[in-house]
Every structure is written in C-alpha cells, then in structure tokens.
N, C-alpha and C positions, 0 to 999 in steps of 0.2 A: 504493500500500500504506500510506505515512503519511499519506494523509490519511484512509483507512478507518480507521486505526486511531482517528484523532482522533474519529471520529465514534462510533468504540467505546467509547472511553474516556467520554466525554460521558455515552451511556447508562449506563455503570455509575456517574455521580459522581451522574446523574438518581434512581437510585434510595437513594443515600445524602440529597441535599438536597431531593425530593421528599416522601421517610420518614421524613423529621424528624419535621412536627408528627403524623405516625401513631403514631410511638414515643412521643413525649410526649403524645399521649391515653391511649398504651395503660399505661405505667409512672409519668403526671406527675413528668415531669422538672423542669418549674420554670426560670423562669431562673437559678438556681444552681446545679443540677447540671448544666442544659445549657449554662453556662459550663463547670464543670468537665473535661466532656465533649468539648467542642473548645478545651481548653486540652490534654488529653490527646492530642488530634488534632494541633494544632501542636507538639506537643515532639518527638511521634512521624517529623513532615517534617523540622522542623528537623537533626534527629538524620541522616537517613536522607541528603538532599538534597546535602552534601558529599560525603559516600562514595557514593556513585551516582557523584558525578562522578568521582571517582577507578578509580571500578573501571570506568566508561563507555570512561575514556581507556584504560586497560591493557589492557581483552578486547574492550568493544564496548557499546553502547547496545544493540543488538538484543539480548546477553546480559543488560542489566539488563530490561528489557520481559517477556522471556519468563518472568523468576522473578519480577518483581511485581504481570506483572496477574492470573495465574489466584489468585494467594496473595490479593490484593487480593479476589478474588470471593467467596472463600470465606470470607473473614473477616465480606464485609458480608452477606452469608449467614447465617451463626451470629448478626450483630446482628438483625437483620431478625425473628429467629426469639427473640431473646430475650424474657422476660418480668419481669426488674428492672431498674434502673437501674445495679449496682454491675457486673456484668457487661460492660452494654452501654459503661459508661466505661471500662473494663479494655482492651475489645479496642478499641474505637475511637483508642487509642497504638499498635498496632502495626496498623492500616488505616493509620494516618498515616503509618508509615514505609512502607509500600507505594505511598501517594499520592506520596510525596517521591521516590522514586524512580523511578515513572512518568514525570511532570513534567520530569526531570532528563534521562530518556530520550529522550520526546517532543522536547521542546525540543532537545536535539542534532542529531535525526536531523532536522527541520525545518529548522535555519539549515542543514545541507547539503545540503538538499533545494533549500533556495532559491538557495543559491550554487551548484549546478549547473546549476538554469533558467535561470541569468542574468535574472531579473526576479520581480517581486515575486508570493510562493505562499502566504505563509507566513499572511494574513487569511482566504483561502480553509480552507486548513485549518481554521484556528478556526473558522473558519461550519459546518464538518461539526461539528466537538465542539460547539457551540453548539446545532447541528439535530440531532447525538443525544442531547443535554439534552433539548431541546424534546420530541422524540419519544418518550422515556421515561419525564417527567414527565406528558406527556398521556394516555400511557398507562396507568399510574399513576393517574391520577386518575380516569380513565373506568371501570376497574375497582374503586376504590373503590367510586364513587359507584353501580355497579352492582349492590354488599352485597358483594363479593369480601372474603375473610378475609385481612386486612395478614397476619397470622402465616403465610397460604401465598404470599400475593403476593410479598412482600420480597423472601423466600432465591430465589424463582422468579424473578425479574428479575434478580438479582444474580446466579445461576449460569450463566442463558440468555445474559447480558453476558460473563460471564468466558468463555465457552466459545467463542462468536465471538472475546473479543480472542486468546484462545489458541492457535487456528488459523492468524491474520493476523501474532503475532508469531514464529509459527514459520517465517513465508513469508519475514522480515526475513533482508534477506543481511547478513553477520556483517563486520566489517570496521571499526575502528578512527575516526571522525569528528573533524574539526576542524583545527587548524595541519597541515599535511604540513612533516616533520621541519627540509625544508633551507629552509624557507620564510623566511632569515633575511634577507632587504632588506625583506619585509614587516613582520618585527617592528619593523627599524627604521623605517619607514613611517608604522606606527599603534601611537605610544608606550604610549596610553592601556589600550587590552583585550588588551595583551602581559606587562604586568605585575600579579602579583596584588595587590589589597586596594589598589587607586590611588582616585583619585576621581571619578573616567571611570567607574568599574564602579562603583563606588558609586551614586554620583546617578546609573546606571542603574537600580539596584535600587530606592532610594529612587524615582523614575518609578512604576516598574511597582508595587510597594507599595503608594504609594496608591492606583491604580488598582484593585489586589487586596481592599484591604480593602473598596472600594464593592460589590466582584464577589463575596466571601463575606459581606457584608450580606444580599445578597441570595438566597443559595443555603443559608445557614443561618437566615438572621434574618425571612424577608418572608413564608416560609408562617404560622411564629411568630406574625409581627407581624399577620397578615391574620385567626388562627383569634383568638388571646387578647387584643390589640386592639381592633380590628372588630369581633370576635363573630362569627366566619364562622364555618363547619363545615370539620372537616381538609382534604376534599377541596377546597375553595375554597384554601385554604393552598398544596397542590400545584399547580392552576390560577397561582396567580399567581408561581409560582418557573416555571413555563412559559413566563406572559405576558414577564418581566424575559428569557428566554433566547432568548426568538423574535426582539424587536425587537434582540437582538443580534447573531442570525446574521442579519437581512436586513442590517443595515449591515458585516458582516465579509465577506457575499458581493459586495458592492461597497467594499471597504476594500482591496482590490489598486488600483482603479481610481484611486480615490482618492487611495493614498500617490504614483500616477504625476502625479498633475496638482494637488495642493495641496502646499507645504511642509509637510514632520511637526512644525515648533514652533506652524503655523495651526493645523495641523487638530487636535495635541496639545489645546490653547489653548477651541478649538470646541467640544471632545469635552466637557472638565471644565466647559464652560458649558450645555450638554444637562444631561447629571448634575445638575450643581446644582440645576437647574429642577425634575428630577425629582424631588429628594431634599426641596424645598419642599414640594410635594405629598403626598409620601410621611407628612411632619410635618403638613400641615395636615387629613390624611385621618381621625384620630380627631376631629376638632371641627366637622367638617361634618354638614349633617342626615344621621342613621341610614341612611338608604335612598340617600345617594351616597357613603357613606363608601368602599365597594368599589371603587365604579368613580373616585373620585379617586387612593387608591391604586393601582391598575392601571394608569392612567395615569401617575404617578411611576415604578412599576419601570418602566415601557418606556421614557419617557427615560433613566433612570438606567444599562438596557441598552444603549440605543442610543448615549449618550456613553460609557461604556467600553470599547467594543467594539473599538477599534485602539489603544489606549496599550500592550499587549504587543507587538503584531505588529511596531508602530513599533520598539520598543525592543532586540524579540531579531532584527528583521529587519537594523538596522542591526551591528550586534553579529557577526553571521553574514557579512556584506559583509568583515570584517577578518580573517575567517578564526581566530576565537580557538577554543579547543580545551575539549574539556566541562569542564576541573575549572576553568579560566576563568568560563566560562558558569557552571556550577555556585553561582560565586559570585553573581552576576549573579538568577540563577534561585532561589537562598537567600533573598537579601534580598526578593527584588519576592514568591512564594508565599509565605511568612512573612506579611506583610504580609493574605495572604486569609488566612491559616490564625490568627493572631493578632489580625486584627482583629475576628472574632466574637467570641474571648473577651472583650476588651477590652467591645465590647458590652454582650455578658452581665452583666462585671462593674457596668460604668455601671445597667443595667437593674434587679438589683437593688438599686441605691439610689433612683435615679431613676424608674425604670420602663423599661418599652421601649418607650414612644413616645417621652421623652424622649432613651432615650439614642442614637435615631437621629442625634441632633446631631451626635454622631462623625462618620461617613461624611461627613456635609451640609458637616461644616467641614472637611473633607478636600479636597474638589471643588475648596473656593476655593483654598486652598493648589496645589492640585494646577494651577490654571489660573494661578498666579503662576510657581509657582518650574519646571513642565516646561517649559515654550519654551528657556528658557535651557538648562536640562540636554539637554535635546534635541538641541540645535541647534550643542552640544559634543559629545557622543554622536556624532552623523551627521558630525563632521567628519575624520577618519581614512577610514570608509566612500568618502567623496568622490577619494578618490588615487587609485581604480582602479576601473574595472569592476565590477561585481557578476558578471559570468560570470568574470575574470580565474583564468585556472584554479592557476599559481604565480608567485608576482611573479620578473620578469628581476631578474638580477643585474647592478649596477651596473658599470660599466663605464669604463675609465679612460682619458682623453680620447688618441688618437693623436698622437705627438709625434714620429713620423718627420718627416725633411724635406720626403720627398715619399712621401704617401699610396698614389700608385699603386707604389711599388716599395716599401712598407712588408711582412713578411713575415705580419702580420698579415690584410692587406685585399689582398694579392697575389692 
C-alpha cells in the first residue's frame, strides 16, 4: 500500500514539475516570478513539515495523508486551470503546505515499513514515486505535443492523481508510527536521533538537503532550462524532467541491492561524483553546437538522476533502523525537503542576475560539497543503526549481572 502510494504521489508532483514550463508559456512567469513562486512553495512546506510531525505522532501519518493529498489535488487543479501569475503564486503556498505534509507522512510510514521487513524497502519505494514521475511526465508531454489544451490537461491529471491517492490513503491502517513508548534501553543505545535538534539529525538533514536541492533543480529548473535556454518547445521541457526521473528510478530499483553490498559513505561519495558529471554537462549544454545542445543536456539530467537517486533512502533508511519517532524524523525531513523546496528559489534568484545557465552553478557546486562532507556524516548517521538489527522489533532490557553464589539455586535462574 506504501509503496503504491509512493508511486501516486510521484504522479501528482509529475504534473506540478512537468506544468511548469506550460504555465510559464501560458502566463510568462519569468525567472522572477517563478522564483517568487516557489519561494511561496517552500515557506508553505516549511511551515507545514513540523506540525505534520506532530500531529503524525499524536493521531497517525495515515490521518495526515488522507487530509493532504486529495487537498493537494485540488489545489494543483485550480493552478493548472489558472490564467495569471498572481493567483497561481497565491495558491502555490498553500500546495506547499500540502506537499510538507505529504513528505512528513510518507517518510514515517516508510522507515516503519522498512523496520518491519527487517531489510532494506525503502529505495524501492522511491523507484515507484520516481516511475510515477516518469509516467506522468511522459504522459504529459505526449499529450501536449499531441495539440491537447494545458488549460484541460492540468486540472485532469491533477484530479485523476488525487483520486487514486485518495482511495489508497483511505486503505492506510490508522495507528501511531515510530519509538514504541517503553523502548527506553534503545534510547539509550542511539544517543544521536533520541534527542531533538542534536547534530546527528542535523548533518542528517544537511545530507539529504543537498541532495534535495540537485532533485528540485531538476523538477522545477530543467524543463525551464531546456525550453528558454536551448530554445526547445515546452513539450521538450517536460520530456526532459522525464529523462532526469527515469535514470532515477532505474538506479532506486537496484539501490536496495546496492545499500546490501556497498558501504553508504562509498556509495554516498559515488553518487555526488555521477551528479557532478552531470551537472558539467548540464553547464556546458548552452555553448555546444545548436543541434547537440539537447541531447548534451539530456545526458547531464540522467546523470544528475542517477547520482541522487539513494542519498535519501540512505539517510531516512538508516534513521528508521533507531526507531526514532515522526516529530524526530520531522526534523530530519524539515531540513533535507527544505533544501528541494528552497533550492529552486535560490536559483531563481541567482538567474535573474546571472541568468539560468549561469546560475546552474549552484547545484554543480553543491555535488562537490556534497561528495566531501557526506561520507563522514554518513558514516556517523549509520553508526547507532549498527547496535541492532534492522528487524529488532523492541530492544531487551538491560539486565543486571547474577551475583548469587550459586547460579543454579539462585531464585532468579531456578
């Protein structure tokens, strides 16, 4: 059930970062207002993403899911269907707080997903939301480029998405996720994701953050960059927010395999050296002759996908192993989407000064960072996880060593 959902979700984020550059043909948004615009998006997660946690922990993640995805649908619905810019930035802060809460949700009911398998679930999932990106995007774009009117396509995928997740979160059985209450030898076990605002959970977030900001480069920035860059036609723009989410789900459908047989500070390390490669390309895609500009950018988001593709799974998978609890996580999940949802604006604002070919540099010098300082945080991150089990269902209670004379007549061990 959660990983259908995951793949639900996918499809409705499909029609928001697929839609992009259709709404900015259709209202010229600009990179100023389409900063503004997903500046209003991240204020609207940021807001939302704590108190999800909270209310996650008190009634249930399956209760936050069922009030923010159909709300989520309908909102990007009424965007879809808008024809100014003031509007569409209006309600795109309160789609944020619906995304924020999503996220908050997802993310809970996965790391309990995966700490019930006892083995690694949580990459897989992502490859479904990655394959209903893909599949919504493509879809999307095929009807475009087929004369289909954006003004009826939009709200039509956005309600057709909301209506599936609406069915699947209603199937969600109700019930509280994360610490079970007497789980106290584990708290003391795993100092680190027991206590709020530490730096264990931090330089988790910061992880996942940068990783985030590569991943909303690309889901807000690459149609952009592909139609008013390039010189592509919109439907090319959607195409290539496809290509970046394909090469993602093939390596999250082998990213379970993977975290079984490579250390996550390697394969952390690997990932942000892909990316980078990509994000090279990505820059040198406006200065190439006219007629490979496309296909060298194309080639950059699919690395770019394919090296981001496990630095969450890594992160909230290990995370989940300690048994921390959603307003924990919450924080965890704050800092790293943050990071997607703030780093387009940041963008945005670089671009119009610089341009947005230039202000790709962001991301591109993110990667390096990102393959310096995650091994280490990583490899701190995973180190609590390591005490027990990953199926370990409540940790034993400590136990104070037998000091009878003699063991066999001790009342204890009798």
């Amino acid at each position: 059930m959660i990983t259908a959902l995951h793949g639900g979700v996918g499809m409705l984020v499909a029609v928001w970062g697929a839609g992009l550059p259709v709404l900015d043909a259709r209202v010229d948004l600009g990179p100023t207002r389409l900063g503004f615009l997903l500046l209003a998006l991240a204020l609207g997660a940021a807001i939302a993403m704590p108190l999800a946690g909270h209310l996650a922990h008190r009634w249930s993640d399956a209760a936050v899911l069922r009030v923010a995805l159909p709300t989520a649908a309908l909102l990007l619905a009424a965007i879809g269907a808008m024809r100014a810019a003031e509007p569409i930035i209006a309600l795109a802060g309160v789609f944020g707080l619906c995304c924020g809460a999503i996220n908050v949700g997802l993310t809970s009911r996965a790391t309990a997903a995966e700490r019930a398998a006892g083995r690694p679930v949580i990459a897989r999932m992502h490859g479904f939301w990655t394959l209903g990106a893909v599949l919504g995007s493509s879809a999307l774009a095929t009807a475009l480029r087929a004369g289909g009117a954006s003004l009826l396509l939009l709200p039509a995928a956005a309600l057709s998405a909301g209506a599936i997740l609406t069915l699947l979160a209603l199937r969600l059985p109700v019930g509280r996720t994360g610490t079970d209450p007497g789980d106290t030898a584990d708290q003391d076990a795993s100092p680190g994701p027991t206590r709020a605002a530490n730096p264990v959970l931090l330089g988790a977030g910061a992880v996942a953050a940068a990783a985030f900001v590569v991943e909303g480069a690309a889901t807000d920035w690459a149609g952009i960059h592909t139609t008013r860059v390039l010189g592509a036609e919109p439907a090319a723009g959607a195409t290539m927010y496809a290509v970046f989410f394909a090469a993602m789900t093939a390596v999250r459908f082998a990213g379970d395999r993977l975290r079984d047989i490579v250390a996550a500070p390697i394969l952390v390390a690997a990932a942000a050296g892909v990316t980078m490669l990509g994000f090279v390309l990505v820059l040198l895609s406006p200065v190439v002759p006219e007629e490979s500009r496309v296909v060298v950018a194309t080639g950059g988001w699919a690395l770019a996908g394919a090296g981001t593709a496990l630095v969450w799974p890594i992160v909230i998978g290990s995370l989940g192993a300690t048994r921390i609890d959603p307003r924990r996580l919450s924080l965890v999940t704050t800092i790293g989407y943050l990071g997607g949802f703030v780093g387009p604006v940041l963008i945005g604002g670089l671009a119009a000064g610089v341009g947005l070919a230039g202000a790709m540099v962001l991301p591109a010098v993110l990667t390096v960072l990102l393959a310096v300082a995650a091994p280490p945080l990583v490899s701190r991150l995973l180190r609590p996880a390591q005490t027990r089990p990953l199926s370990s269902p409540i940790a034993t209670p400590r136990r104070t060593p037998c000091t009878h004379p003699s063991r066999s007549t001790c009342p204890k061990h009798a």
